[in-house]
Biotite code that builds the C-alpha atoms (Angstrom):
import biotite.structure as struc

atoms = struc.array([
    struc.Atom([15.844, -7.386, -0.246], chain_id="A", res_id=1, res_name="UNK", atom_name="CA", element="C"),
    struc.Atom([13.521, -4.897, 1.735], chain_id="A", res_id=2, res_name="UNK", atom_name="CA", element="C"),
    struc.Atom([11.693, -3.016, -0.336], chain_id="A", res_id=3, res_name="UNK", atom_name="CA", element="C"),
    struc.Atom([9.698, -1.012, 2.310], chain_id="A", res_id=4, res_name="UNK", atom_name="CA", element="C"),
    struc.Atom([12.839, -0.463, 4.397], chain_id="A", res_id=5, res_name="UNK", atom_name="CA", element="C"),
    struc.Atom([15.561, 0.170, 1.113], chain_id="A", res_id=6, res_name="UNK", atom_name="CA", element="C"),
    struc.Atom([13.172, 2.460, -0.856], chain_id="A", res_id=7, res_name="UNK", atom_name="CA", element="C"),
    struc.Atom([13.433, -0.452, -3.793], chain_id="A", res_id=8, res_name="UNK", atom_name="CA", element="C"),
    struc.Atom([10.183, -0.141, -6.134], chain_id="A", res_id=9, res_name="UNK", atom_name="CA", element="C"),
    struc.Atom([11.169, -4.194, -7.199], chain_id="A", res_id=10, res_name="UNK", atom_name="CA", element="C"),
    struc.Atom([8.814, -3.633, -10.663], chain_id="A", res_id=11, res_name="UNK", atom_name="CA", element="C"),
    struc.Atom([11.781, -0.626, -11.290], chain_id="A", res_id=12, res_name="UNK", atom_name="CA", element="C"),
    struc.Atom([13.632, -1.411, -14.672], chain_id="A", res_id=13, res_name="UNK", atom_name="CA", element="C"),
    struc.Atom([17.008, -0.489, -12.866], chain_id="A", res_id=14, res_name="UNK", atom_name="CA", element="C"),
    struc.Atom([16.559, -3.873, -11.105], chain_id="A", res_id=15, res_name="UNK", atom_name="CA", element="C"),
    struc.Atom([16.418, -5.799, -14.576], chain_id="A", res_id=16, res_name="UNK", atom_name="CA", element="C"),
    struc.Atom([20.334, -6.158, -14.347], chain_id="A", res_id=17, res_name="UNK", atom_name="CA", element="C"),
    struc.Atom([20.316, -7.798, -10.791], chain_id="A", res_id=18, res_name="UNK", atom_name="CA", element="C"),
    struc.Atom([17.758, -10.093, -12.094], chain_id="A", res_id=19, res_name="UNK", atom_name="CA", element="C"),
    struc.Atom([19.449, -11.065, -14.477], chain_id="A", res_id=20, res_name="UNK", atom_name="CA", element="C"),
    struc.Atom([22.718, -11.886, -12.424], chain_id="A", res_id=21, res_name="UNK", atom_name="CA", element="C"),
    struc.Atom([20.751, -13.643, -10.099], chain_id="A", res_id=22, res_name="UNK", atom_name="CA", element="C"),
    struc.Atom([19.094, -15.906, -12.537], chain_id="A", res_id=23, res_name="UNK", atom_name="CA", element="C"),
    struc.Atom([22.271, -16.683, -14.164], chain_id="A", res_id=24, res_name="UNK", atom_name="CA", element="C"),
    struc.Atom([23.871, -17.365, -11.451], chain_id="A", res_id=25, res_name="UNK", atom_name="CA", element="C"),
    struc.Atom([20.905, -19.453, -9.721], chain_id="A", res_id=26, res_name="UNK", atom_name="CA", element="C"),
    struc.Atom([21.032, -17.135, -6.665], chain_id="A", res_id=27, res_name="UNK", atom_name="CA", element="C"),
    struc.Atom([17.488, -17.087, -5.327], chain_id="A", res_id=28, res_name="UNK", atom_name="CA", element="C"),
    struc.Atom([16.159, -13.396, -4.607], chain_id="A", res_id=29, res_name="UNK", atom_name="CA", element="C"),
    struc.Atom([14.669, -13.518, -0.383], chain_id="A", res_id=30, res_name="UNK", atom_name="CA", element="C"),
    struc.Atom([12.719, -10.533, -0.454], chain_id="A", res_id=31, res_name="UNK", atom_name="CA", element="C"),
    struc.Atom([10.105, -8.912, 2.385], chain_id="A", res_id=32, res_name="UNK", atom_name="CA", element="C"),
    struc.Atom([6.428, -8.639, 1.247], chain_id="A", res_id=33, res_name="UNK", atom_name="CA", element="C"),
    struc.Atom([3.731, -7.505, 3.494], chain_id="A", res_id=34, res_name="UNK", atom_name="CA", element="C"),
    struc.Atom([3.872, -5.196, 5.796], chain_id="A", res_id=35, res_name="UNK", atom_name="CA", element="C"),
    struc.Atom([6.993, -4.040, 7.595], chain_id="A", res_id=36, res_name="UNK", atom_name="CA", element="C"),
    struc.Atom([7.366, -2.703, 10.942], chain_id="A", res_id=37, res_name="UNK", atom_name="CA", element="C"),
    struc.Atom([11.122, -3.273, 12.043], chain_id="A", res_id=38, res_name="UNK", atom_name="CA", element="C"),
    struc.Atom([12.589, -1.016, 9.887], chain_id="A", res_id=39, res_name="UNK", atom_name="CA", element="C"),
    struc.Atom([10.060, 1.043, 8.718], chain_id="A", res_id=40, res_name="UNK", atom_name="CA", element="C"),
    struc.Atom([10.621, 3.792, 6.599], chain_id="A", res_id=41, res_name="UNK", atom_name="CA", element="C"),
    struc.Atom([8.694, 3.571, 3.192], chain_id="A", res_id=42, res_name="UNK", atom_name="CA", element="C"),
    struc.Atom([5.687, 2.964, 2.227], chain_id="A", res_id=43, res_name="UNK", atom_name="CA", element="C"),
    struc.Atom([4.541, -0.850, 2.565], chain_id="A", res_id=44, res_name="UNK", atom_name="CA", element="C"),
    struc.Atom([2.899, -0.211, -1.230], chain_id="A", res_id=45, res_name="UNK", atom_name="CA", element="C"),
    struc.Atom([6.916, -1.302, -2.107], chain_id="A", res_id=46, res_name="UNK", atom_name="CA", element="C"),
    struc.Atom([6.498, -4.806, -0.370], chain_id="A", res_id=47, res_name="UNK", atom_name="CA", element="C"),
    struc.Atom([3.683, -5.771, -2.473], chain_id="A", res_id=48, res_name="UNK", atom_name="CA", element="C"),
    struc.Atom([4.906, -9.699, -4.079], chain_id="A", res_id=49, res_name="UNK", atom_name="CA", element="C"),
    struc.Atom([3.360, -8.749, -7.444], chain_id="A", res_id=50, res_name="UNK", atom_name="CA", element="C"),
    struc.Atom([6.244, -6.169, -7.817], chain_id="A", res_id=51, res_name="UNK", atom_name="CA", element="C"),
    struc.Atom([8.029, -9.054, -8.127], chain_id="A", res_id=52, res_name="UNK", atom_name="CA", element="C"),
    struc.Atom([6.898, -10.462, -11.298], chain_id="A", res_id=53, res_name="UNK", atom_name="CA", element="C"),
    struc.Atom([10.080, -9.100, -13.456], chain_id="A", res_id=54, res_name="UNK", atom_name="CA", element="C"),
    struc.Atom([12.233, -10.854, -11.689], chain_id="A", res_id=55, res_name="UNK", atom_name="CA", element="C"),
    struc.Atom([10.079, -14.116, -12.165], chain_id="A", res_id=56, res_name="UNK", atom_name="CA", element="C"),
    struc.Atom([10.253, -13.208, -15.884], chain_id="A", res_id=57, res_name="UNK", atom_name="CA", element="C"),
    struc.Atom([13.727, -13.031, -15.829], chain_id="A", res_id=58, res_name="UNK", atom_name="CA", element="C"),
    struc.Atom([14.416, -16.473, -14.383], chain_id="A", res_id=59, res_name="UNK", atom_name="CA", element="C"),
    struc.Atom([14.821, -15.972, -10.837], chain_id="A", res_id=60, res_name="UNK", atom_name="CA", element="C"),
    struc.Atom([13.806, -18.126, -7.893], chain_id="A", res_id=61, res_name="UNK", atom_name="CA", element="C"),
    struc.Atom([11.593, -15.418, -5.826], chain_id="A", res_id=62, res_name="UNK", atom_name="CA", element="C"),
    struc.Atom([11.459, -16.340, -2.063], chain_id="A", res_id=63, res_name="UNK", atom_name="CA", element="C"),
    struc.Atom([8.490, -14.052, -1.039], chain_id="A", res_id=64, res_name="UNK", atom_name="CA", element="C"),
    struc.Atom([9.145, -13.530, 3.384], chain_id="A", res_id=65, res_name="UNK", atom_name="CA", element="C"),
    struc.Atom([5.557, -13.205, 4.829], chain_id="A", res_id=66, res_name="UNK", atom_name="CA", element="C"),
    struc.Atom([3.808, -14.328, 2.231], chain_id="A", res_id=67, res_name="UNK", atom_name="CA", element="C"),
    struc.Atom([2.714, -10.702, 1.751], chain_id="A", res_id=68, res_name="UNK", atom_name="CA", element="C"),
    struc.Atom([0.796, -10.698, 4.850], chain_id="A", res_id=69, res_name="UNK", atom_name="CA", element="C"),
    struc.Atom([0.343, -8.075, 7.040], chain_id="A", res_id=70, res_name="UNK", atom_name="CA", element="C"),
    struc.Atom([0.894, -8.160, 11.249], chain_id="A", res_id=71, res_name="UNK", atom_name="CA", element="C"),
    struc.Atom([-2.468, -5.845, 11.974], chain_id="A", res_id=72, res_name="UNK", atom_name="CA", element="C"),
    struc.Atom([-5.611, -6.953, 10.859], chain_id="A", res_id=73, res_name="UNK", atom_name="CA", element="C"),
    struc.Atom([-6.116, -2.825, 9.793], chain_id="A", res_id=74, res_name="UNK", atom_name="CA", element="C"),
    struc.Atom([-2.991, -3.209, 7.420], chain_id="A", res_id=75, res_name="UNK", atom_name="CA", element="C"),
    struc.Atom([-3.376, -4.249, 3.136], chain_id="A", res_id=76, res_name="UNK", atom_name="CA", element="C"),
    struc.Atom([-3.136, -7.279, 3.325], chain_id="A", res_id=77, res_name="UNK", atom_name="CA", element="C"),
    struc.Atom([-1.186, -8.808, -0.087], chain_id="A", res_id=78, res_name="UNK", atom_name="CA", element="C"),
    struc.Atom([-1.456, -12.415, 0.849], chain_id="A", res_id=79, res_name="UNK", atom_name="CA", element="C"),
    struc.Atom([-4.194, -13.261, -1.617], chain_id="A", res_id=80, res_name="UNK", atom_name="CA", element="C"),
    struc.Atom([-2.061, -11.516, -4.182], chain_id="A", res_id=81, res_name="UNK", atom_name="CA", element="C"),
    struc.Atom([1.012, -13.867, -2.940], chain_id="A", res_id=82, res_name="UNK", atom_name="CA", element="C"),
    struc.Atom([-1.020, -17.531, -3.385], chain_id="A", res_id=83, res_name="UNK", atom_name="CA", element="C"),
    struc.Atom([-2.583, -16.515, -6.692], chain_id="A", res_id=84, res_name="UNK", atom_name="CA", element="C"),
    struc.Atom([1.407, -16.087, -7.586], chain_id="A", res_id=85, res_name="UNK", atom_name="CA", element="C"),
    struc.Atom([2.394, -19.141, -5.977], chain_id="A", res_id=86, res_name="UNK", atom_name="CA", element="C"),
    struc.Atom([0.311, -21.404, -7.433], chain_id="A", res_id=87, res_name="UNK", atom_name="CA", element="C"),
    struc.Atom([1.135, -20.085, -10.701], chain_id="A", res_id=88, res_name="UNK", atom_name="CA", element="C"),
    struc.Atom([4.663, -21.002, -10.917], chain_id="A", res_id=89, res_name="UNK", atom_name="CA", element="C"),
    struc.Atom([6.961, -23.261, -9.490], chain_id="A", res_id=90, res_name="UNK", atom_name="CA", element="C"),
    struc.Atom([9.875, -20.341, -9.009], chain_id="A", res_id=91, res_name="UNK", atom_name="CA", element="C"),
    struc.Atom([7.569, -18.264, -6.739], chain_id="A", res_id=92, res_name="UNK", atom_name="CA", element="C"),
    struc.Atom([7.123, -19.683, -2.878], chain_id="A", res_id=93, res_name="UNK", atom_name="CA", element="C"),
    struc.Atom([6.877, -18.098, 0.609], chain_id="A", res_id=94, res_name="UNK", atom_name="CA", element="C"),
    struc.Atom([8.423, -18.207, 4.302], chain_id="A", res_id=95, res_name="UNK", atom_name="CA", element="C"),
    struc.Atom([6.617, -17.396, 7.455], chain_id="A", res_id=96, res_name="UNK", atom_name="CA", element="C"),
    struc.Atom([8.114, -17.006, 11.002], chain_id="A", res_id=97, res_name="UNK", atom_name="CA", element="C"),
    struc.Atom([7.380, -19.785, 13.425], chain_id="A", res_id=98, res_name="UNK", atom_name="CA", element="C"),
    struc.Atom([7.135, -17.468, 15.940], chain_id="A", res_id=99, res_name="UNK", atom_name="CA", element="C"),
    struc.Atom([3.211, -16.754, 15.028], chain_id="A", res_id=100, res_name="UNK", atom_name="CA", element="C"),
    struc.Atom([4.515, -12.960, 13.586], chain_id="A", res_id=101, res_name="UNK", atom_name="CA", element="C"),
    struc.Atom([1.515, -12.538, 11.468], chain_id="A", res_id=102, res_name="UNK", atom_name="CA", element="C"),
    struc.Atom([-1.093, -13.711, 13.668], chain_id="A", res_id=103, res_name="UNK", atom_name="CA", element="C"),
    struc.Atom([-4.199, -12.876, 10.995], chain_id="A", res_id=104, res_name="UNK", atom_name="CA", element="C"),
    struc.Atom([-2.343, -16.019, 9.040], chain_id="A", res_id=105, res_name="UNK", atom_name="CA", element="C"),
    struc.Atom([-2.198, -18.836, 11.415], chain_id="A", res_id=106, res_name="UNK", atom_name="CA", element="C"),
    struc.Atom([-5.904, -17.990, 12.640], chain_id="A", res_id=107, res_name="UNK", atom_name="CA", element="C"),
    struc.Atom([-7.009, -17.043, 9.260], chain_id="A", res_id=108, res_name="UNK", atom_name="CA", element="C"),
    struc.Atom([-5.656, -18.449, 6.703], chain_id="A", res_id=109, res_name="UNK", atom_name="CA", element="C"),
    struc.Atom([-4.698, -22.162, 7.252], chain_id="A", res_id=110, res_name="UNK", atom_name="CA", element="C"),
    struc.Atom([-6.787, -23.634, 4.740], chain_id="A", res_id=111, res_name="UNK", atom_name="CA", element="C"),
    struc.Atom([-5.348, -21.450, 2.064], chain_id="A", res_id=112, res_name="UNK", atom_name="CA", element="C"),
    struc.Atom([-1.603, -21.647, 3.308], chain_id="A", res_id=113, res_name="UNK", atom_name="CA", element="C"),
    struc.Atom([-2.178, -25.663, 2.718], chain_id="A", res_id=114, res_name="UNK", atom_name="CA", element="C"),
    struc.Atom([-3.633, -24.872, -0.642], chain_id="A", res_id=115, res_name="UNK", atom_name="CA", element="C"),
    struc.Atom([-0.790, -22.658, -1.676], chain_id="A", res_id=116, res_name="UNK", atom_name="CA", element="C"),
    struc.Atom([0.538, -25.466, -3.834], chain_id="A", res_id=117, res_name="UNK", atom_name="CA", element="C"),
    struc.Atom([2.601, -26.358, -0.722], chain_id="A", res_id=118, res_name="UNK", atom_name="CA", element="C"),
    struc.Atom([4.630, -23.294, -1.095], chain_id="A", res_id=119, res_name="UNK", atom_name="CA", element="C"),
    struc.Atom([5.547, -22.402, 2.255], chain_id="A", res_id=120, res_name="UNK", atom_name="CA", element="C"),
    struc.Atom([8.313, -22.981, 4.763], chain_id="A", res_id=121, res_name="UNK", atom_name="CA", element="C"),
    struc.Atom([9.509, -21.936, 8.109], chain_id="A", res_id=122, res_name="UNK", atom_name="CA", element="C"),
    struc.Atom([11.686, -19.084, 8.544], chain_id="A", res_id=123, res_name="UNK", atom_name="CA", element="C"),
    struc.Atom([13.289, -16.802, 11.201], chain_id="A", res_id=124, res_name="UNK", atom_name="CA", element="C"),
    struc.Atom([13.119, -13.045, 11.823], chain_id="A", res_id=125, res_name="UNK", atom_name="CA", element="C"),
    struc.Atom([16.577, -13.445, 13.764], chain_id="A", res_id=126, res_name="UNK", atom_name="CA", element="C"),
    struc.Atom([17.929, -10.657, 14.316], chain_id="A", res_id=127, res_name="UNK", atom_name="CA", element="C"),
    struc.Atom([14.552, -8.732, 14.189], chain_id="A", res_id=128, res_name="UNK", atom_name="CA", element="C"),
    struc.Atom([13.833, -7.694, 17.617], chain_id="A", res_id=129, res_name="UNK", atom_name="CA", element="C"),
    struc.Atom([10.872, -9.166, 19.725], chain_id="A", res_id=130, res_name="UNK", atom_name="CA", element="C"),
    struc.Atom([7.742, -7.341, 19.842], chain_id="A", res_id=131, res_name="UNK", atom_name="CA", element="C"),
    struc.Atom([7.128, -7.756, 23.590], chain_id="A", res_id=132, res_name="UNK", atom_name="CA", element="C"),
    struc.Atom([3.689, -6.857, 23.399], chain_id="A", res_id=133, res_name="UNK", atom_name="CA", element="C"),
    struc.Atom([2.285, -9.588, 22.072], chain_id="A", res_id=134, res_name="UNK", atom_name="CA", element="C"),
    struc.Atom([3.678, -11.761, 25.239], chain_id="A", res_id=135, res_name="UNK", atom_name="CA", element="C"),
    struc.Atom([1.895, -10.376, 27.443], chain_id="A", res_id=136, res_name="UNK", atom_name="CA", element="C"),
    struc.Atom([-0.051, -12.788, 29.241], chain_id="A", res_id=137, res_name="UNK", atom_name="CA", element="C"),
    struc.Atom([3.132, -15.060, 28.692], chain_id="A", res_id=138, res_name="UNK", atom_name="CA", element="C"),
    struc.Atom([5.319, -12.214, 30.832], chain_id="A", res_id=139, res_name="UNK", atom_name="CA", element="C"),
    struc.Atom([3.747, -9.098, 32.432], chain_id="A", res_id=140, res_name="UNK", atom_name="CA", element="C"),
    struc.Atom([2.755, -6.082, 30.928], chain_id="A", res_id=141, res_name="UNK", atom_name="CA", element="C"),
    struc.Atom([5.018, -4.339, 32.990], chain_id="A", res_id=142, res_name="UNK", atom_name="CA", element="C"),
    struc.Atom([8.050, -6.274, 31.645], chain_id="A", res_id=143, res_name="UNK", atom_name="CA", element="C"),
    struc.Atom([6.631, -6.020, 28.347], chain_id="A", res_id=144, res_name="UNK", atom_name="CA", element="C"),
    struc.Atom([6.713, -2.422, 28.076], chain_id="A", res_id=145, res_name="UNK", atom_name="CA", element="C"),
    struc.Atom([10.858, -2.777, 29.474], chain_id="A", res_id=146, res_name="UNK", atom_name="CA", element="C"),
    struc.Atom([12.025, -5.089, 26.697], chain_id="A", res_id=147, res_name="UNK", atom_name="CA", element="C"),
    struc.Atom([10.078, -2.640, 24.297], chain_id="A", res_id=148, res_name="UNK", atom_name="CA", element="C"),
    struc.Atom([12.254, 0.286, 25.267], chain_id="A", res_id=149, res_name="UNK", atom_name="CA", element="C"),
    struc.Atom([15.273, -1.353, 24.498], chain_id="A", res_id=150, res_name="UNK", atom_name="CA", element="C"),
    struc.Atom([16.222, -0.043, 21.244], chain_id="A", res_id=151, res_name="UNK", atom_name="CA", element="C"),
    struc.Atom([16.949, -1.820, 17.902], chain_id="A", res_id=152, res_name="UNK", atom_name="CA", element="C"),
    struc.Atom([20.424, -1.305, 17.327], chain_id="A", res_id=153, res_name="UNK", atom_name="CA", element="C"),
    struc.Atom([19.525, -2.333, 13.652], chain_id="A", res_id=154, res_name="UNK", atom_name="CA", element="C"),
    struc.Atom([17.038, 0.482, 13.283], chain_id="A", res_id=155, res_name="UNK", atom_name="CA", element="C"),
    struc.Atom([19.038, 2.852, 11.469], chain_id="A", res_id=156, res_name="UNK", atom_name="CA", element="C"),
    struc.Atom([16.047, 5.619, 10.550], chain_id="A", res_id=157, res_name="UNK", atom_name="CA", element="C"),
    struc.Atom([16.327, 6.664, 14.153], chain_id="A", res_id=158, res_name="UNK", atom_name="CA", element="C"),
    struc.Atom([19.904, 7.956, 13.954], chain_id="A", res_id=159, res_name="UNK", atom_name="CA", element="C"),
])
C-alpha cells in the first residue's frame, strides 16, 4: 500500500475490513511511510506509520517501507514516530533500500536503527526509477541530467 500515492488515509475505518482479511489470513500489510517522491500525488501527511496503528490492532503484521523517513533533510521526518512503534510490538518492523535512498538515515541515524529492537531489513525500490542526481560524482552531471529525463513509465499522475 501507498498511501501518499493511492490517496489511502490508513487510520480510515473503511480499511477495518482489509485488516481484518489480512490478519486472518496472515497476509502481512507492506506499506510506504515517509516521504514519497516517485509517485507523488498526495500529501506525505498519509504516509505517516502511526496511521497504521488499526491495522496493528486488528492483528496484522505491518511492514513499515522507509521506516517513515524522509529523502530531504527539509522533509517531516516520521522516523522517530516509526522506532517508538517498533519497539513496542513485535508485529510492527521496517525495510530500507540498500541503495542509501534516505541518506539522512544511514548518516544519521545508525545508532537508533540498531536500537530499533532489530527491526529492520533490506529492501528494494525495484522498479522505482533511479534518481540520477545523487550519482553524480559517480557519473557526470551531464549524464545525470539524461537518465533524469527519461520518464517513469510507472508515473501515472503525468498522463
Amino acid at each position: 500500500m501507498a498511501p501518499g500515492a493511492q490517496n489511502i488515509q490508513p487510520d480510515d475505518p473503511r480499511c477495518l475490513p482489509f485488516y481484518d482479511m489480512l490478519a486472518r489470513h496472515r497476509i502481512p500489510l507492506l506499506c510506504h511511510t515517509g516521504s514519497e517522491h516517485t509517485l507523488k500525488a498526495f500529501p506525505d501527511k498519509l504516509n505517516d506509520p502511526r496511521r497504521l496503528a488499526p491495522a496493528l490492532e486488528r492483528g496484522v503484521t505491518v511492514i513499515a517501507a522507509h521506516c517513515g523517513a524522509r529523502l530531504f533533510l527539509h522533509e517531516k521526518s516520521y522516523f522517530q514516530a516509526w522506532q517508538e512503534m517498533a519497539c513496542a510490538t513485535n508485529a510492527f518492523t521496517g525495510k530500507l533500500a540498500p541503495s542509501g535512498d534516505h541518506p539522512d538515515m544511514a548518516a544519521a541515524f545508525p545508532a537508533p536503527l540498531a536500537a530499533a529492537c532489530g527491526k529492520t531489513g533490506v529492501c528494494s525500490d525495484f522498479p522505482v526509477a533511479p534518481m540520477p542526481l545523487s550519482c553524480v560524482g559517480q557519473i557526470s552531471l551531464r549524464r545525470a541530467l539524461e537518465l533524469r529525463r527519461i520518464p517513469n513509465p510507472f508515473d501515472q499522475a503525468s498522463k
